[in-house]
VEXKE-494005 format. One line per 3 residues: number of its first residue (from 1); for each residue x, y negated, z negated of C-alpha. Coordinates in steps of 0.25 Angstrom, whole numbers, m for minus. Layout:
<rs>
NUM> X Y Z ~ ...
</rs>
This chain:
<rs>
1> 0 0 0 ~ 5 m15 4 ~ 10 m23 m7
4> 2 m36 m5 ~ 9 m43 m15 ~ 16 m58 m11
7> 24 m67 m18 ~ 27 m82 m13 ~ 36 m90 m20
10> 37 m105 m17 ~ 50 m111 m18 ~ 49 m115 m32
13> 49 m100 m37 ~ 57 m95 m27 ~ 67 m89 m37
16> 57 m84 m48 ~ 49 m78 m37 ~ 62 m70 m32
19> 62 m63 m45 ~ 47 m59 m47 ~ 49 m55 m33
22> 61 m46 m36 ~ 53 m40 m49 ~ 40 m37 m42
25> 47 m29 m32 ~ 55 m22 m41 ~ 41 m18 m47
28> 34 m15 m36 ~ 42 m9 m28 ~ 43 m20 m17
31> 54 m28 m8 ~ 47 m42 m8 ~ 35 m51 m11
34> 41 m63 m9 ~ 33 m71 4 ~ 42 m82 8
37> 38 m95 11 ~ 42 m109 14 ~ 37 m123 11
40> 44 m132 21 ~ 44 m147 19 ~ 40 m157 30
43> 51 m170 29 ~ 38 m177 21 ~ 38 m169 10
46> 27 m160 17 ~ 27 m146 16 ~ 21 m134 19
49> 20 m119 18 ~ 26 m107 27 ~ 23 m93 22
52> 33 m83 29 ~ 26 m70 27 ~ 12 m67 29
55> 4 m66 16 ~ m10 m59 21 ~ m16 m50 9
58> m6 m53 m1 ~ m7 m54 m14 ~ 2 m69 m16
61> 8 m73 m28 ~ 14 m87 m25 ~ 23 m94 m36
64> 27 m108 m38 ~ 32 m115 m48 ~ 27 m130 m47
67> 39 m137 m58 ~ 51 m132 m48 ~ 56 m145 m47
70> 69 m141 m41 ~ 64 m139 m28 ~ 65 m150 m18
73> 62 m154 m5 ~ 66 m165 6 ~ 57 m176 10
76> 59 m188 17 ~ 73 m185 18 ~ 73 m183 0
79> 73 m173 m7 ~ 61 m172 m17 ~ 60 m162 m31
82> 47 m153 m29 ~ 37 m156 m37 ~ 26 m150 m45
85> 16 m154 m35 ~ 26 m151 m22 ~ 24 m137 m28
88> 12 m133 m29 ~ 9 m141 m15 ~ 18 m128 m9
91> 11 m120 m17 ~ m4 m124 m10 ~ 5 m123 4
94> 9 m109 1 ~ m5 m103 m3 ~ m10 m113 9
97> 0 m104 19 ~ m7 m91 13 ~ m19 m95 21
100> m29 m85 14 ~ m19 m73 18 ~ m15 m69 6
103> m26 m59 m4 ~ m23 m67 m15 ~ m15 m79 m20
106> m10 m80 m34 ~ 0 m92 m37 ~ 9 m91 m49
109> 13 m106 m53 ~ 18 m104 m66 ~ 18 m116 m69
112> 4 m123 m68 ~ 4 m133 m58 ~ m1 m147 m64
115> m4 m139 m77 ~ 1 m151 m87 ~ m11 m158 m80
118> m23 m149 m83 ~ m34 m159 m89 ~ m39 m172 m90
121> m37 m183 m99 ~ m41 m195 m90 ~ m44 m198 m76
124> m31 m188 m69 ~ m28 m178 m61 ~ m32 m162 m65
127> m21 m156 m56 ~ m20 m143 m63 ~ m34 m140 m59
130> m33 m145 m47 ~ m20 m136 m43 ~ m30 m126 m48
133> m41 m127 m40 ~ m33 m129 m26 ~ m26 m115 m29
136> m41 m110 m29 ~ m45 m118 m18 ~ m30 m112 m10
139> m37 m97 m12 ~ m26 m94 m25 ~ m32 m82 m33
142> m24 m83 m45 ~ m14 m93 m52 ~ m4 m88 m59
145> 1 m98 m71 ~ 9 m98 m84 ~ 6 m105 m95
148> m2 m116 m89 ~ m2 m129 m98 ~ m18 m127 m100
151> m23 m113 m100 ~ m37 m120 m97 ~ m32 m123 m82
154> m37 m106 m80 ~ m51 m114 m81 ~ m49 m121 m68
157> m51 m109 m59 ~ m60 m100 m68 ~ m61 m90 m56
160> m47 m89 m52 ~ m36 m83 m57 ~ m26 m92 m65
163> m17 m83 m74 ~ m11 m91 m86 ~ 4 m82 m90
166> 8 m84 m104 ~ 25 m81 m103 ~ 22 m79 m119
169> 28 m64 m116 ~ 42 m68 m109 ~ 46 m79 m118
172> 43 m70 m129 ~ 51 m60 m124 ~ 62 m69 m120
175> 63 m78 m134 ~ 62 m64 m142 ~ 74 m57 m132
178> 83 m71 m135 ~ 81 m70 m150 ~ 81 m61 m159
181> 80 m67 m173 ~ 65 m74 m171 ~ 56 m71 m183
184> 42 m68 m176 ~ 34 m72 m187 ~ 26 m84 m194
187> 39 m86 m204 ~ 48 m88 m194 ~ 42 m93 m180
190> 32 m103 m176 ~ 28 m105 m163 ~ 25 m120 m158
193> 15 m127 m149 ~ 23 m140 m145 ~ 7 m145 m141
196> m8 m141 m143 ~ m6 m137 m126 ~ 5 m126 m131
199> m5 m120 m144 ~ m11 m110 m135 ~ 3 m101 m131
202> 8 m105 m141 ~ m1 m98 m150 ~ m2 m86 m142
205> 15 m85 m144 ~ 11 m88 m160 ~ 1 m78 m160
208> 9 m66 m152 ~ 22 m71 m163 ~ 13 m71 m175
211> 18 m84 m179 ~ 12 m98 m182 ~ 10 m108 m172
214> 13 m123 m174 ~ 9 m135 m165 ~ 13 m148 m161
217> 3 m158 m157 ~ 7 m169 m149 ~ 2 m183 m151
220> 2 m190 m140 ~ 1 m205 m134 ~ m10 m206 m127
223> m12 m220 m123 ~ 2 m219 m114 ~ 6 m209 m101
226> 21 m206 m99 ~ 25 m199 m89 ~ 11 m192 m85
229> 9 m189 m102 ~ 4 m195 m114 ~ 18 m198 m123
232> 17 m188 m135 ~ 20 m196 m149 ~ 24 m186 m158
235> 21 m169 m160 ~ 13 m166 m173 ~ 16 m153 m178
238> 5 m143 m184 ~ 11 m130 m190 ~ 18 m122 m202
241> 32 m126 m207 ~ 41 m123 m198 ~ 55 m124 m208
244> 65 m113 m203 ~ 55 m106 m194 ~ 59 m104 m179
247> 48 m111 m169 ~ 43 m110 m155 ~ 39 m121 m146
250> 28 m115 m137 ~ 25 m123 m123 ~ 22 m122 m108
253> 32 m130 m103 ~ 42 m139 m107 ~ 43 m155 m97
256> 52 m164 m101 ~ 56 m158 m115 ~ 51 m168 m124
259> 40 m164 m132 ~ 46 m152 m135 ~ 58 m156 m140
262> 50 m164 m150 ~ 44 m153 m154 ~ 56 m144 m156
265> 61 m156 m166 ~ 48 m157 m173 ~ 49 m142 m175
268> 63 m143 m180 ~ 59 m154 m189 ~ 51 m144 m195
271> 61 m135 m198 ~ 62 m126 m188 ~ 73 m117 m186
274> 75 m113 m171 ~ 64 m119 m160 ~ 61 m110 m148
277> 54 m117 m135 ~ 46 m108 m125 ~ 40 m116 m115
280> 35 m109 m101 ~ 40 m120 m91 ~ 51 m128 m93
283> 51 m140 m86 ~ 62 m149 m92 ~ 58 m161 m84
286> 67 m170 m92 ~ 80 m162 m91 ~ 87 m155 m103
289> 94 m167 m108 ~ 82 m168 m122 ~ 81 m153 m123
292> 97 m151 m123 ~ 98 m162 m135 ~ 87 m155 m143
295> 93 m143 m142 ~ 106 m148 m148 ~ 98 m156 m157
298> 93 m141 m161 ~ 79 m145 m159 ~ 75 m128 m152
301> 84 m118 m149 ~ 77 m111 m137 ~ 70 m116 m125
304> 64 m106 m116 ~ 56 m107 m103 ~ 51 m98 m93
307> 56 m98 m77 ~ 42 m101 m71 ~ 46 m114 m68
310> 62 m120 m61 ~ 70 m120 m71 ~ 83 m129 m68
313> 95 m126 m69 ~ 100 m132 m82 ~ 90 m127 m87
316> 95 m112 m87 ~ 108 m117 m93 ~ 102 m122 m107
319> 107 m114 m119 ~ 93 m117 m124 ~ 86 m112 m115
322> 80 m97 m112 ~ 71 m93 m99 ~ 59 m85 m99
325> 60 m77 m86 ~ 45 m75 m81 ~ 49 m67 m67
328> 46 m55 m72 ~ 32 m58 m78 ~ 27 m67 m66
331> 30 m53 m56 ~ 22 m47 m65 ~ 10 m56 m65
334> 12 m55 m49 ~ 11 m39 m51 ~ 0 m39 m60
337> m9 m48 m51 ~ m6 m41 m40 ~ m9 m30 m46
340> m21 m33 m50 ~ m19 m31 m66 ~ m22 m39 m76
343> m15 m51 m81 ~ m18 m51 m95 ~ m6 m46 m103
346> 4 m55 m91 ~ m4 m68 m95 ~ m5 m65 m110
349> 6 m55 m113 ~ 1 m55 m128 ~ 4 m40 m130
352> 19 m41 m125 ~ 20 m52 m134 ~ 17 m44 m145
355> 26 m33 m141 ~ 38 m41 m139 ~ 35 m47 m153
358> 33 m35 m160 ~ 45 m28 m154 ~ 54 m41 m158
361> 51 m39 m172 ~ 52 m24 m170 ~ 38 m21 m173
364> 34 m10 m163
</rs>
């Protein structure tokens, strides 16, 4: 029987997509998924989409990932950075150039497009929602995210597919592989919501640890807008005492660098002993120059991030810094849809969390 599996990388996954590629294979028994494409660029800064292969009846997995800021292309004799929006513009091209051939279309963006602006507060734009719909009116089937900003965006598209991946499971297994001295309980580890938008996993991690949850809640200046944001005044924390204890700071992603690094000193403040980061995107928009200084300062001993979204270079070379390698776990999301199985123990892996707990502390 003909494998009807395809895999479509645009450029911005290119070398994260050679891997899942390389383990699906080795799984199934296969040479290659991989369709190749191009998205050539007019000297305007127009583009458009080419697919070289033919895609009828297949079962496509397309993969993007809309922060690659490293990706650049010439226009008006310039060079200009890729951004964001320039992404996902490729992305409609490719499914475009599909023309209805393919059976079915799933896009794996792990990083949700416009997620940061997913609701109103005044007269603006709702450009998540709006990212959702065109991908329903484009004929996509299923959307494949991780950790969107605001689970609630599912709610846009209540008869399509939109799978919301916790990466819970990997960056316990990697943070529990580096050390082996963490005491995994409520007299030695708290886990930390930096905001009321990170209470949600980090509970969950709270939960599967069977520690105690503290939150910060940001107070913010309203009356003002800097650079797209209300300016936040101060964090408040609300929790136990955190003297001597070790502490996790739970979010999605971490921007400029900023508000974390406050949170870290508040936690230290407190008494802290070491200060963990896991933070599924990092995006370090304002360099490395704050988050190096904290670090000799000793505000937290560990940042770690996954490789859904570019990291740069520099990055790589940080001593405080570990990677939370998803390849694996993304070729088995594209097996298990395409195999039509259920997704339920990929998107909330709460069992394997327990087991990898339980076997830490040598509780079989």
């Amino acid at each position: 029987m003909e494998d009807k599996l395809g895999i479509i990388s645009l450029e911005s996954f290119e070398k994260q997509t050679e891997k899942i590629n390389e383990i699906l294979c080795k799984w199934r028994g296969a040479d290659n998924y991989i369709i190749p494409i191009k998205c050539p660029r007019f000297t305007s800064g127009e583009a458009k989409a080419v697919i070289e292969k033919s895609v009828r009846d297949k079962d496509l997995y397309i993969l993007v990932d809309v922060c690659n800021n490293s990706i650049k292309y010439k226009m008006d004799g310039e060079y200009n950075r890729m951004s964001p929006d320039d992404h996902y513009q490729d992305l409609k091209r490719v499914i475009m150039a599909c023309n209805g051939k393919a059976s079915k279309i799933t896009v794996i963006m792990p990083f949700l497009y416009e997620g940061r602006q997913h609701r109103k507060t005044t007269r603006e734009s709702l450009d998540c929602a709006m990212m959702l719909k065109e991908m329903e009116f484009l004929g996509v089937d299923d959307i494949v995210t991780f950790d969107a900003h605001d689970s609630r965006m599912q709610n846009v598209l209540p008869l399509s597919g939109i799978e919301n991946i916790s990466p819970a499971l990997q960056f316990t297994q990697a943070f529990l592989a580096e050390y082996e001295d963490i005491k995994l309980d409520a007299e030695h580890l708290m886990l930390i919501a930096p905001d009321e938008g990170a209470t949600e996993r980090t509970i969950f991690y709270a939960s599967l640890f069977g520690v105690n949850l503290g939150m910060f809640y940001k107070r913010r200046d309203y009356a003002n807008i800097i650079d797209g944001v209300n300016p936040i005044v101060a964090h408040d924390f609300c929790g136990s005492n955190l003297n001597g204890m070790d502490a996790i700071v739970v979010d999605d992603m971490i921007a400029s660098g900023g508000s974390i690094i406050d949170v870290c000193k508040q936690i230290k403040e407190r008494g802290a002993n070491r200060v963990f980061i896991f933070s599924t995107f990092g995006l370090f928009t304002a360099g490395f120059e704050k988050l190096d200084k904290a670090y000799a300062d000793g505000l937290f001993d560990r940042i770690l991030t996954t490789n859904l979204v570019y990291q740069k270079p520099e990055l790589l070379e940080k001593e405080y810094y570990l990677t939370v390698n998803m390849n694996r776990y993304i070729a088995a999301i594209i097996d298990t849809l395409n195999k039509k199985q259920s997704m339920l123990e990929l998107s909330k892996p709460e069992k394997k969390i327990r087991q990898a707990v339980m076997n830490y502390k040598g509780e079989f």
